[in-house]
C-alpha positions in Angstrom: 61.8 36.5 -33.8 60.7 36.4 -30.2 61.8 34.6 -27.6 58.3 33.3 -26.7 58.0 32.0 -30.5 61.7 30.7 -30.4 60.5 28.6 -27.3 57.8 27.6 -29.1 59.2 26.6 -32.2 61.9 24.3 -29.7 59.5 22.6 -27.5 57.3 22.0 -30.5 60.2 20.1 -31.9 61.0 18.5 -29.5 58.1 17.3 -28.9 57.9 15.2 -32.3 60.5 12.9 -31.2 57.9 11.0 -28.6 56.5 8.4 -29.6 56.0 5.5 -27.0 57.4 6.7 -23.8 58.0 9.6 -22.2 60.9 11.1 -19.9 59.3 14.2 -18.3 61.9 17.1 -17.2 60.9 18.7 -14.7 62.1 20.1 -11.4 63.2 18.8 -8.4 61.8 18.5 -5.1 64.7 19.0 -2.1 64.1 15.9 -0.8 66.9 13.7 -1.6 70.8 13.2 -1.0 73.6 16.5 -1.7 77.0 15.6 -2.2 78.7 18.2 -0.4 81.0 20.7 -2.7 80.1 19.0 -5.6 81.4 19.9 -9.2 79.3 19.5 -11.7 79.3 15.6 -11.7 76.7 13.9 -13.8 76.1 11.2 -11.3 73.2 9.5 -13.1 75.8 8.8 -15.7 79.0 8.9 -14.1 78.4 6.8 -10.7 74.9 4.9 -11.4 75.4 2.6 -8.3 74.6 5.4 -6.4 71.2 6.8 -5.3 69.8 10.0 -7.0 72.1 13.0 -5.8 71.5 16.8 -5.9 74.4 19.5 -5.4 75.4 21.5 -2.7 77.7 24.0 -4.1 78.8 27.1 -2.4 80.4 30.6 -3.3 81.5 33.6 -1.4 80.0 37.1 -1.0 83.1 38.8 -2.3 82.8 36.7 -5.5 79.8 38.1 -6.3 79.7 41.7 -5.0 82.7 43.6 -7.3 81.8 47.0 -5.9 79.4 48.6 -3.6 76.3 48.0 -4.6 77.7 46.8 -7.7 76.9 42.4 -8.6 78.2 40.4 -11.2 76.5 37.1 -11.0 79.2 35.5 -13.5 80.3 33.0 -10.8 77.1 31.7 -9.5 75.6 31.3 -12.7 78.4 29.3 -13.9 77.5 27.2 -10.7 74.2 26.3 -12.0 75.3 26.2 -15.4 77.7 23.3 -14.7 74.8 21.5 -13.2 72.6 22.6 -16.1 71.3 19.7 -18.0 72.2 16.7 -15.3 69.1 14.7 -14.4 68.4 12.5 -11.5 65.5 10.2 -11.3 62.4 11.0 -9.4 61.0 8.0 -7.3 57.8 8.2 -9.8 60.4 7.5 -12.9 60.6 10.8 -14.5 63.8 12.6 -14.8 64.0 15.8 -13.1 66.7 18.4 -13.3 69.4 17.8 -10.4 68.7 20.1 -8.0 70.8 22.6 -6.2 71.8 23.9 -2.9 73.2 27.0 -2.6 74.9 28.7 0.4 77.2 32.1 0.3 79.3 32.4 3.0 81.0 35.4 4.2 83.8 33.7 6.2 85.6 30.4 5.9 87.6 28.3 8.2 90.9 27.7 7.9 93.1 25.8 5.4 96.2 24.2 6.3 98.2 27.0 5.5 96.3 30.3 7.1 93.9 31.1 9.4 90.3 32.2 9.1 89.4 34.1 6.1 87.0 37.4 5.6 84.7 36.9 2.2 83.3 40.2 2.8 84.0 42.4 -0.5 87.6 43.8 -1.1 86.9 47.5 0.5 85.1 45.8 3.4 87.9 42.9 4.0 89.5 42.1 6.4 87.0 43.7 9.0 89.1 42.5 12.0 92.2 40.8 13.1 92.5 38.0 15.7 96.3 37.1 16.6 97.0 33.6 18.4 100.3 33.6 20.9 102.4 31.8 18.0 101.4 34.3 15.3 99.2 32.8 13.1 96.0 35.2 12.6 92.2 35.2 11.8 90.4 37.4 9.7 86.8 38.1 10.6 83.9 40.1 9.4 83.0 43.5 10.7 79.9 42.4 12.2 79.9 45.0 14.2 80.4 48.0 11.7 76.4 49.3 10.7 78.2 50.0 6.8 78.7 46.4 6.7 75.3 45.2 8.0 73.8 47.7 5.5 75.8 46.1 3.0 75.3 42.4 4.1 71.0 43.1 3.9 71.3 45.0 0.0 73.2 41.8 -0.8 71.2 39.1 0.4 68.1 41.3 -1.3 70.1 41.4 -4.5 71.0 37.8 -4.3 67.2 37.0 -3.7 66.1 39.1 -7.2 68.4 37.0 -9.0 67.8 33.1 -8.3 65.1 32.9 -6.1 63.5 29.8 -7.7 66.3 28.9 -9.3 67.6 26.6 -6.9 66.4 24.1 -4.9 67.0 25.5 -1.6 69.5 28.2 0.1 71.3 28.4 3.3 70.9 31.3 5.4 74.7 31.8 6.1 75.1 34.1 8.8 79.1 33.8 10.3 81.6 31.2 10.3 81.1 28.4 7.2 77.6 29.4 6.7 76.9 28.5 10.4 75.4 31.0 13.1 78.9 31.6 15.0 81.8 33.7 14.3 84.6 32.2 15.2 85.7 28.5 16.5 88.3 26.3 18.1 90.6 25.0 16.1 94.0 23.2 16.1 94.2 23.8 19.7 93.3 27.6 19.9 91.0 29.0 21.8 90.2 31.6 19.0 86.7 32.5 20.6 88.6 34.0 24.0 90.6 35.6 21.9 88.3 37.2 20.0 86.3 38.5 22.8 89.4 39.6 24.6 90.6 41.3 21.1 87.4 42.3 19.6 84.9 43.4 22.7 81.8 43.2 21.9 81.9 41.4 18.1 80.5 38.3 19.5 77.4 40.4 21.2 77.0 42.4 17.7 77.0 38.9 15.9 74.2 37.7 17.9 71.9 40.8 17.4 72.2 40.1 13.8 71.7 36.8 13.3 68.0 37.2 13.8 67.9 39.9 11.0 70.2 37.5 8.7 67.2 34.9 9.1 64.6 37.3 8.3 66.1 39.1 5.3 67.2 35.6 3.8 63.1 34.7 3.7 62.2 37.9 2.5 64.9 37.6 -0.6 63.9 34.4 -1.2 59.5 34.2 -0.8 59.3 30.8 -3.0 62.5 28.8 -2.1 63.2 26.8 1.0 65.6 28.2 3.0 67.4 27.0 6.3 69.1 28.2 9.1 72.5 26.9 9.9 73.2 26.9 13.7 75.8 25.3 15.6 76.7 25.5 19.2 76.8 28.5 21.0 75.6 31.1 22.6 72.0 32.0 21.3 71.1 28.7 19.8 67.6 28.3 21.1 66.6 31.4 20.2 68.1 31.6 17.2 66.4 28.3 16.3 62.8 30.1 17.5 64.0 33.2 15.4 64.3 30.8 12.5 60.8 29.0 13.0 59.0 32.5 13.4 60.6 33.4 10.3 59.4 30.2 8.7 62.8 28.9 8.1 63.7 25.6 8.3 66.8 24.5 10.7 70.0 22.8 9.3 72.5 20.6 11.5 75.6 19.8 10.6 75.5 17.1 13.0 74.9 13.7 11.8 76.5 11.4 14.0 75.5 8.0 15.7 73.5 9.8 18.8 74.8 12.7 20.7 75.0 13.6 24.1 73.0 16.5 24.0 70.3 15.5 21.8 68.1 16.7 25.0 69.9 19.6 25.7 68.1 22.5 27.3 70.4 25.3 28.0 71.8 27.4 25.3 74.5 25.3 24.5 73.2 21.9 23.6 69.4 23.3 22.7 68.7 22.6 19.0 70.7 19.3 18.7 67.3 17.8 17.0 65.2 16.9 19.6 63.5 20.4 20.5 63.2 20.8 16.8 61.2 18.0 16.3 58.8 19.0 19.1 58.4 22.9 17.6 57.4 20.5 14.2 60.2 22.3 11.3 61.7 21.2 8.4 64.5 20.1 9.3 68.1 19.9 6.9 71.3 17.3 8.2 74.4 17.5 7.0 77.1 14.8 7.7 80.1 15.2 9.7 83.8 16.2 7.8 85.4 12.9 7.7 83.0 11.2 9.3 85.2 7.9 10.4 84.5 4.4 9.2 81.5 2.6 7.6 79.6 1.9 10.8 79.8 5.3 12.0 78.3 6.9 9.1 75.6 4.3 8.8 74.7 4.5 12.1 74.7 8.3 11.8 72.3 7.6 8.9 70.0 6.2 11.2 70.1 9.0 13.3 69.3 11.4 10.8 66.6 9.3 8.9 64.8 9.1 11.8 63.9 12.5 12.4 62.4 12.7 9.2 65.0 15.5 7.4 63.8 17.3 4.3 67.1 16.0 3.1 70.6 14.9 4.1 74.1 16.3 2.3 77.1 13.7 2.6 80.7 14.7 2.5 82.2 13.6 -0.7 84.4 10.4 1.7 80.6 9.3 2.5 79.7 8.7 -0.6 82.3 5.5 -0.4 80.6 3.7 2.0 78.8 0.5 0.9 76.0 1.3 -1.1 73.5 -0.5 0.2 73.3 1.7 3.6 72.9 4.4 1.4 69.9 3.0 -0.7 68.5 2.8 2.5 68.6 6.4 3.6 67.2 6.8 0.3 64.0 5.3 0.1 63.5 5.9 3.8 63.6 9.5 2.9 60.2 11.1 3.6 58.9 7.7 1.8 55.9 5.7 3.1 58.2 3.2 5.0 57.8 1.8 8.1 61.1 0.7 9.9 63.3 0.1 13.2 66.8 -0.2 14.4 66.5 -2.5 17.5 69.0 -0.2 19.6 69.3 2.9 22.6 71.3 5.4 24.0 75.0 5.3 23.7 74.8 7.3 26.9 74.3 6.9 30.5 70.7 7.5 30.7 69.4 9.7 33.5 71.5 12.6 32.4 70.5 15.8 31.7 72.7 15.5 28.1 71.7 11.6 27.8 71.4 10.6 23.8 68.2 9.8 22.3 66.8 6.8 24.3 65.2 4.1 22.7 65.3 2.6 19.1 65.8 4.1 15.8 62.7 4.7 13.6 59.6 5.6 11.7 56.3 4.2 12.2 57.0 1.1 13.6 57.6 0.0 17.2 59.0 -3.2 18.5 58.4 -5.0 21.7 59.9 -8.3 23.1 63.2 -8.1 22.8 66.6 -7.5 24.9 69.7 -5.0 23.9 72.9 -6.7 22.8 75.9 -5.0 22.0 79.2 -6.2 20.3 80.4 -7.8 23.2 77.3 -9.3 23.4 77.2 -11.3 20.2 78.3 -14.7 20.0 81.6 -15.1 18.6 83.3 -13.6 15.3 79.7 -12.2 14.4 81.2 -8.6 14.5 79.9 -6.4 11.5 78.7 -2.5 10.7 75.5 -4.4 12.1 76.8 -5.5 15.8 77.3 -2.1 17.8 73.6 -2.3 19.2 70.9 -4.8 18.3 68.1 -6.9 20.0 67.9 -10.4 21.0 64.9 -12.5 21.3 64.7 -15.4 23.6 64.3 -19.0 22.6 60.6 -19.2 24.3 60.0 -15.3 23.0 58.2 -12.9 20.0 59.9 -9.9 18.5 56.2 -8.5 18.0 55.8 -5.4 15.4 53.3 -2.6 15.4 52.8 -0.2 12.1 51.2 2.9 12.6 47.4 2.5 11.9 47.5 5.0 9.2 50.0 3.3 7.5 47.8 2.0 4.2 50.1 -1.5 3.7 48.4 -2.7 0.3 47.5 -6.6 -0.6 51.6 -8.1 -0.3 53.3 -5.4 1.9 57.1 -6.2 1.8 59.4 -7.0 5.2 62.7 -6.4 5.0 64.8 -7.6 8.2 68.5 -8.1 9.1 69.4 -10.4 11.4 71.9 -13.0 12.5 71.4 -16.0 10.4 72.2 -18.6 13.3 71.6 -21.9 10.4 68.0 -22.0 10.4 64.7 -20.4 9.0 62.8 -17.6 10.3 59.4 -18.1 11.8 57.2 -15.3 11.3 53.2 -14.7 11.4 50.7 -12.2 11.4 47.2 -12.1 11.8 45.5 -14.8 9.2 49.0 -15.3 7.7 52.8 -16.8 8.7 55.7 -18.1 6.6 58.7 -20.0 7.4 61.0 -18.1 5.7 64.4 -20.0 4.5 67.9 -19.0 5.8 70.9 -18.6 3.4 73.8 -19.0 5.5 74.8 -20.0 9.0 76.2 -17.4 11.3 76.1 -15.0 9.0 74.5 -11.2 9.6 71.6 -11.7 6.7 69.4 -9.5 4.8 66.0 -11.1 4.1 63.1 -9.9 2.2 59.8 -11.6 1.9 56.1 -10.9 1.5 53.5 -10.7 3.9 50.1 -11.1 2.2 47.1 -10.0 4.0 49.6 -8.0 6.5 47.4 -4.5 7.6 48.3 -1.5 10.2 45.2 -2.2 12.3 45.8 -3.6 16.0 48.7 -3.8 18.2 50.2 -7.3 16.9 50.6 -6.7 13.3 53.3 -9.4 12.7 55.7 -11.1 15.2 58.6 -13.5 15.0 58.9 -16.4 17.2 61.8 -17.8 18.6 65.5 -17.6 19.2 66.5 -14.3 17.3 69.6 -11.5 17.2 67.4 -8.8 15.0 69.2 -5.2 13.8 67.1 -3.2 11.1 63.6 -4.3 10.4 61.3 -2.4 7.4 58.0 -2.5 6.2 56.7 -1.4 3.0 53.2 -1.0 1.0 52.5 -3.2 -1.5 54.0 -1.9 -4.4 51.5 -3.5 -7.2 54.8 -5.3 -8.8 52.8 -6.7 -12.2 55.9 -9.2 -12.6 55.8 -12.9 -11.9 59.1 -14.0 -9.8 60.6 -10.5 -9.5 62.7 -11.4 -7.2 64.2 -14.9 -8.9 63.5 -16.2 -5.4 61.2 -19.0 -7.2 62.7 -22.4 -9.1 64.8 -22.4 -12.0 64.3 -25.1 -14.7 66.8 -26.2 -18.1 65.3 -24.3 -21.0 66.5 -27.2 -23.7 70.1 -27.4 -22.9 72.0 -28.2 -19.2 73.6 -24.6 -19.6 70.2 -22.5 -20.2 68.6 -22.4 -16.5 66.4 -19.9 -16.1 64.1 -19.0 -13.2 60.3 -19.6 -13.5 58.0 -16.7 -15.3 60.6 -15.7 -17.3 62.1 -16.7 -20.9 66.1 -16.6 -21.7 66.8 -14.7 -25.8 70.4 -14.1 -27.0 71.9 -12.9 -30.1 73.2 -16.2 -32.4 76.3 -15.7 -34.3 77.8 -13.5 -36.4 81.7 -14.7 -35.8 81.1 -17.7 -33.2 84.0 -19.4 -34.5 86.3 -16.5 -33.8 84.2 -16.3 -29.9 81.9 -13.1 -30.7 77.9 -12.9 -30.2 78.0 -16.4 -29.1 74.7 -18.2 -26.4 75.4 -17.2 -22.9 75.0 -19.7 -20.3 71.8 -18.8 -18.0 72.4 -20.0 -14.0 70.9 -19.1 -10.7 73.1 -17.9 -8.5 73.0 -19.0 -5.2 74.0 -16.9 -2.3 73.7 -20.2 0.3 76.7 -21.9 -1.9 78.5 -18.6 -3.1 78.0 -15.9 -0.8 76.5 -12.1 -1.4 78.5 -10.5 -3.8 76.1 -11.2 -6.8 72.6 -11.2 -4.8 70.8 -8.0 -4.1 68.5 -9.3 -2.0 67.1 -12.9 -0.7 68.7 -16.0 -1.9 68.6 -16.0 -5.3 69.7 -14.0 -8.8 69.6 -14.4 -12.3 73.0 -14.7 -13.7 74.2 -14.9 -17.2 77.7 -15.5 -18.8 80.4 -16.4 -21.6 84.1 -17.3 -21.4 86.2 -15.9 -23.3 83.6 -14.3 -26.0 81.2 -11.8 -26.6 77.5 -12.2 -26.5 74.3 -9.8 -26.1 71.3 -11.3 -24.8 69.1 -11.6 -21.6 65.9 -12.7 -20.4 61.9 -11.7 -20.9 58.5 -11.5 -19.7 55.0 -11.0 -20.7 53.0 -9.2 -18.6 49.2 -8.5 -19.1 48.8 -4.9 -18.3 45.6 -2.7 -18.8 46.0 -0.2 -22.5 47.0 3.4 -22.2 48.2 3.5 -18.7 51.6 4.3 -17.8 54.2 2.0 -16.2 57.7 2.3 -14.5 60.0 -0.4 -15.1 63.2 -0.9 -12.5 65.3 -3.6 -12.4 69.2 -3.8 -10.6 72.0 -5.4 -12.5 75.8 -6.2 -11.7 78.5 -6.9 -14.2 81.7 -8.1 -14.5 84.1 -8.1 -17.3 87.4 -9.0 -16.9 90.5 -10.7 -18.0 91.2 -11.6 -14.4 89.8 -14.1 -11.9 89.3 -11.6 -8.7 85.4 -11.4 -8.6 85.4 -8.2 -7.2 87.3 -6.2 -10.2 87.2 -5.8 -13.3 89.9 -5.4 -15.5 90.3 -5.1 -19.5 86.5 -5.9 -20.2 83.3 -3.8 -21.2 79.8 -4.9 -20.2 76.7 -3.2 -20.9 73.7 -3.3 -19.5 69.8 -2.3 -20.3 66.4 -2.6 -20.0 63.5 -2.6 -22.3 59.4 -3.3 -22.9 57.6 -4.2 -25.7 54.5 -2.0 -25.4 53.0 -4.3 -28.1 53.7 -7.6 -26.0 55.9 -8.4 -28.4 58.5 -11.3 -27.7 60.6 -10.2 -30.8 63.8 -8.4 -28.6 65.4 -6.9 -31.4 61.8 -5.2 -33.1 61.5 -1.7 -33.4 58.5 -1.7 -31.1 60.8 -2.7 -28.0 62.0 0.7 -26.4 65.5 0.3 -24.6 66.6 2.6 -21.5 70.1 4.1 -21.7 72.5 1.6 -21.4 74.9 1.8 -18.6 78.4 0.4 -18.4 79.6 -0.1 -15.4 81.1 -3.1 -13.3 81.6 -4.7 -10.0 78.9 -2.8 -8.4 74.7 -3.1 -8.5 73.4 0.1 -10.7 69.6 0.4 -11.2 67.7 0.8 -14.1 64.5 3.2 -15.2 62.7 2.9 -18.0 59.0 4.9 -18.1 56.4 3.1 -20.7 52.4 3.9 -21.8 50.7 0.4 -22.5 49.5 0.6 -25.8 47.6 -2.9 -25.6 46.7 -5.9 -23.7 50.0 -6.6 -22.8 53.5 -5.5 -22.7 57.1 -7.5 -22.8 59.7 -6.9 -20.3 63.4 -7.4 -21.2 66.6 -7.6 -19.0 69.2 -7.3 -21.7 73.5 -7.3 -21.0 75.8 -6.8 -24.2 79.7 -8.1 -23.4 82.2 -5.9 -25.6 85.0 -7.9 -25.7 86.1 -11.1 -25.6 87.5 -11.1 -21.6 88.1 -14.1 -20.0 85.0 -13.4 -17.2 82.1 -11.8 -19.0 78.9 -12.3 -15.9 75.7 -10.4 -15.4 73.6 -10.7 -11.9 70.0 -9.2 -12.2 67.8 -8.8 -8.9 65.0 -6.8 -7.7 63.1 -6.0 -11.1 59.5 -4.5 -10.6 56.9 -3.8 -12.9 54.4 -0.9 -11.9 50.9 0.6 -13.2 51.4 4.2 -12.1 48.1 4.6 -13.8 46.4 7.2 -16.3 48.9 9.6 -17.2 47.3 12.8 -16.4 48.1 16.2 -18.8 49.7 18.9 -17.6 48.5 22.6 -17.5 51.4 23.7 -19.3 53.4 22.2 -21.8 55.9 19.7 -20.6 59.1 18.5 -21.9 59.3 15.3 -22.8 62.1 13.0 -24.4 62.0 9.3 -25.8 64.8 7.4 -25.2 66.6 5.8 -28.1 64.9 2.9 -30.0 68.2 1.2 -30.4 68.8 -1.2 -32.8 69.7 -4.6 -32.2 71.1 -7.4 -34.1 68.2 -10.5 -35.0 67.5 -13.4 -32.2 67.8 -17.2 -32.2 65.3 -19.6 -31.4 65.2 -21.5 -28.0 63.6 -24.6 -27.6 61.5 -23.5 -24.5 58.0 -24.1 -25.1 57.9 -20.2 -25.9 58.5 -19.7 -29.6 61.0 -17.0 -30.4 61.4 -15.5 -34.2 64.5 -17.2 -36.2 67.3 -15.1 -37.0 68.0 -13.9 -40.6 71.3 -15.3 -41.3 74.0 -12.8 -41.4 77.9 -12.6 -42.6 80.4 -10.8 -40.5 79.9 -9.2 -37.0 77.4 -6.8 -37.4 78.3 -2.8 -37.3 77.0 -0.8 -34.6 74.1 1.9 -35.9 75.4 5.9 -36.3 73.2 7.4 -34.4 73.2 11.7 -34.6 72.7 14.1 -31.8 70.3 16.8 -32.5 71.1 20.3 -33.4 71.7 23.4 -31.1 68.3 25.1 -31.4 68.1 28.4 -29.5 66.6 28.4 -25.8 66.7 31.4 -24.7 68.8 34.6 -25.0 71.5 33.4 -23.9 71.5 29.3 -23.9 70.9 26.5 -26.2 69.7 22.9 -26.2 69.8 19.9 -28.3 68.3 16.3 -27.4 71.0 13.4 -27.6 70.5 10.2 -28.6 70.1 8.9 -25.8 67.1 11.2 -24.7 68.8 13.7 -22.8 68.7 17.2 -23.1 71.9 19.4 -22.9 72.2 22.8 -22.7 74.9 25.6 -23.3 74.6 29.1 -21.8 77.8 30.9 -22.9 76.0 33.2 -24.9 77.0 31.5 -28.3 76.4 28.2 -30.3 79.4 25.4 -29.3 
């Protein structure tokens, strides 16, 4: 049979499986976070507190070349195979294939043990020896030898033929690392005297081909991004025009808090940001190794965000900073957000290598306030927060300007942190103001609060009066949220009992019994949680969160709305949860439980959680940390049900769920594709019955049941051939996995 037909016959099967909702694979834009030197991970699954991440995963030439002219693509295609099948969600909802980031290097720094390493091919290796005074030696590349160069081009051709569009984006690795010099300090030698007192005239036959790298890696590669990695040195700026000429984009390994170069003109410093910026390129950062402690890399996050980068890749140590300042860099990536860090150079200004002057920020300018730096701050208030902010005086107005073409929507959403100093914030804009509440006295705050009737136009487009110590403010459209009290910001009322209080707009279900007596599938207890009385740990944002709980005992169950939606349109459901499960008090870990959380919509408005009709997104277990939930839906009526559902496993001493920050969007008509699509429901899963709550809502009476009830068996799919060489099968979760080793697993 064909190949054509076999893919037919697949994708037609597939295809049977979708009934209400649809998970479209597709692939990935560059635009998001890399984890540097990844392996494979399947972070979706693995590390859901994190923001979507794509891989940047490297090999060497002399991995890939086994003879002249000869290429065995084994051990780059085992790259892409390990990432093969991971997804990542798209901001839109739709899972898209993880994408990839691909650089081949031909030399490498240093481990502990040796010195710098040739990854040109075995009869080409090493190229050149540099010797240090105590002995220890670098190889290097003979970029000076024209059988090399010759070699080098035919390779980076080959490579091209083989995955261009296959990846997300490429390096173009000329020298050391994958960056545009050939040799560097390090550990206290001066290894670039000694190569130019060893080697004559390598460093000048590097720089002559670094241009030609550039242009070969565009030609090889017509329909994938690629970007030129400079560092310092001799050549930069021209290297950097080489690369624009070329229609490369320009990578920088250095995101730090601010530099002093950032304005550097000579060959040096030039390319530290701000020159690219003004020649208008794409534009690639990559964090610093190590990277020191939290603040550091979030203020390097600021740094990088506001040049507006294609992308960012993180060190692997990065990706354990708080995650919250890395949701930030997340949906400030090459989003429609305004924002501003209320800060300025970290250098003596004046200089001809002065740092970048003036605030942090895209599309939105502040005016009436003051710097203050730690020492600055009153007492104790030291935080990630406190190395540069602004302060407001008593009598003044930290007055805010969006860009005119920003398009803000009905309710745009203002984001600020600040230094809660025991009272509320005073904030208006034109035909609008609130008084917004504060949560906790001298305390650095994140607040987050509408603005209806807020708009771009003018030069005062919201202020905030009085007394204030401000950090990070953001502004974002109105996102068309179809939920009532997303946010659980609103009251909270007894729903028949003392221990059922649940937050306005929404309605509490749980699963009632089997085995109560023995402490299994017994009613939670609903609560708000307040983060005035209790502090942040279980509040996303604002004040307020949901929170539900047993002692000692099982339950499943949750929370639900109606929602009156408009039929056949197509919605994105997100919602953030945080458990904890354990059999120890410390809040913070979780030890010997199993929580699970989920998400779900009735498309059929439905209030029945456990019907068929409901369709449930994966469920993720995971504790001690917020993890956020996607689930895609078509409308098939008048109205659809939400649900916020969290199943405890065992009977722990601590079983708690937090929910925050759920949104409800009409993405609108979904629109066909030209070509077929891919698409995977989720599982239906089945639940066990509910129990009736005397709300004022009625809720369908449970069927009464013996014994704690089994868990369904549910199948994967089978292996069904792909291609001639890989294989796929849909789990039950939705997911598709593949296997390209030639042979059925």
């Amino acid at each position: 049979m064909s190949s054509w037909r076999v893919r037919l016959i697949v994708v037609t099967a597939i295809l049977l499986v979708v009934v209400w909702v649809t998970f479209v694979v597709r692939s990935a834009s560059a635009d998001t976070i890399y984890r540097m030197y990844d392996n494979g991970g399947d972070w979706r699954v693995e590390r859901p507190d994190l923001p979507p991440l794509g891989a940047y995963r490297w090999a060497a030439w002399s991995d890939c070349e086994v003879a002249p002219g000869e290429y065995n693509w084994s051990y780059i295609q085992n790259i892409l195979d390990e990432e093969r099948g991971h997804l990542i969600y798209a901001p839109d909802g739709t899972l898209v294939a993880k994408p990839v980031h691909l650089m081949v290097v031909v030399s490498l720094s240093p481990g502990d043990s040796h010195g710098y390493m040739d990854m040109s091919p075995a009869d080409l290796a090493p190229g050149h020896i540099v010797t240090a005074p105590h002995g220890e030696d670098a190889a290097l590349p003979a970029y000076d030898s024209s059988v090399w160069v010759a070699r080098f081009e035919a390779f980076i051709r080959a490579l091209g033929a083989e995955f261009d569009g296959e990846v997300a984006s490429v390096v173009i690795a000329p020298g050391l690392d994958g960056e545009a010099t050939p040799i560097k300090y390090w550990r206290g030698v001066d290894w670039p005297t000694l190569m130019r007192e060893q080697v004559p005239g390598l460093e000048y036959r590097f720089g002559q081909l670094v241009p030609r790298v550039i242009q070969w890696y565009r030609e090889a590669f017509p329909t994938t991004p690629v970007y030129t990695n400079l560092a310092a040195g001799a050549g930069r700026c021209a290297w950097a025009r080489d690369a624009i000429a070329a229609d490369a984009g320009l990578k920088n390994a250095g995101l730090v808090p601010d530099l002093d170069a950032w304005w550097g003109v000579d060959d040096l410093h030039c390319g530290l940001v701000e020159p690219w910026m003004e020649w208008g390129k794409d534009v690639w950062f990559e964090s610093k190794h190590g990277g020191g402690n939290d603040e550091f890399r979030l203020w390097s996050l600021y740094a990088g965000v506001h040049y507006g980068p294609d992308a960012l890749s993180l060190h692997r140590e990065w990706l354990a900073m708080p995650q919250a300042n890395l949701w930030w860099a997340y949906r400030n990536l090459n989003q429609d957000r305004a924002w501003v860090v209320l800060r300025d150079s970290e250098y003596p200004k004046g200089s001809m290598y002065s740092g970048h002057r003036g605030p942090w920020g895209q599309r939105l300018t502040a005016s009436g306030w003051d710097l203050r730096v730690r020492p600055n701050l009153p007492y104790g208030q030291d935080s990630v927060y406190a190395r540069q902010s602004g302060w407001v005086a008593p009598s003044g107005r930290l007055v805010l300007d969006v860009a005119d073409d920003m398009s803000l929507g009905a309710s745009p959403e203002v984001r600020i942190v600040w230094l809660d100093r025991g009272g509320p914030l005073r904030v208006s804009w034109p035909g609008g103001g609130a008084e917004v509440p504060d949560t906790r006295a001298w305390t650095w705050d994140e607040t987050v609060f509408r603005a209806p009737g807020l708009t771009a136009e003018g030069i005062a487009d919201l202020a905030f009066e009085g007394e204030l110590w401000a950090h990070r403010i953001e502004i974002a459209p109105d996102d068309g949220n179809l939920l009532t009290n997303p946010d659980f910001e609103g009251a909270f009322t007894e729903r028949g009992a003392g221990e059922i209080k649940v937050a306005v707009g929404w309605e509490p279900f749980y699963q009632d019994g089997p085995g109560q007596p023995d402490g299994y599938n017994v009613r939670p207890e609903w609560k708000p949680y307040d983060m005035a009385t209790f502090g942040p740990r279980q509040v996303r944002n604002g004040r307020f969160s949901q929170v539900w709980f047993s002692t000692y005992s099982t339950h499943t169950g949750g929370v639900y709305q109606q929602v009156d939606v408009t039929p056949g349109q197509m919605l994105l459901l997100t919602a953030w949860s945080r458990a904890w499960s354990s059999s120890q008090d410390d809040p913070d870990v979780s030890i010997g439980g199993a929580y699970h959380t989920s998400v779900g919509v009735d498309p059929t408005g439905g209030t029945d959680w456990h019907n068929t009709s409901v369709i449930w997104s994966d469920e993720i277990r995971y504790h001690d940390a917020w993890v956020r939930h996607v689930l895609r839906v078509q409308t098939q009526t008048g109205r659809v049900t939400v649900f916020l559902r969290g199943r405890a496993e065992w009977r722990v001493k601590h079983n708690d769920v937090s929910w925050d920050e759920v949104s409800l969007v009409d993405l609108g008509e979904e629109v066909p594709t030209a070509t077929p699509t891919i698409t995977v429901e989720p599982t239906r899963t089945s639940t066990p019955t509910p129990t009736t709550l005397d709300t004022g809502t009625p809720v369908p009476t449970a069927t009464p049941t013996t014994g704690p009830t089994a868990a369904p068996t549910l199948t994967p799919g089978p292996w069904l051939p792909w291609d001639a060489d890989c294989f796929v099968r849909v789990l039950v979760d939705g997911q598709l996995r593949f296997t390209c080793t030639g042979k059925l697993p």
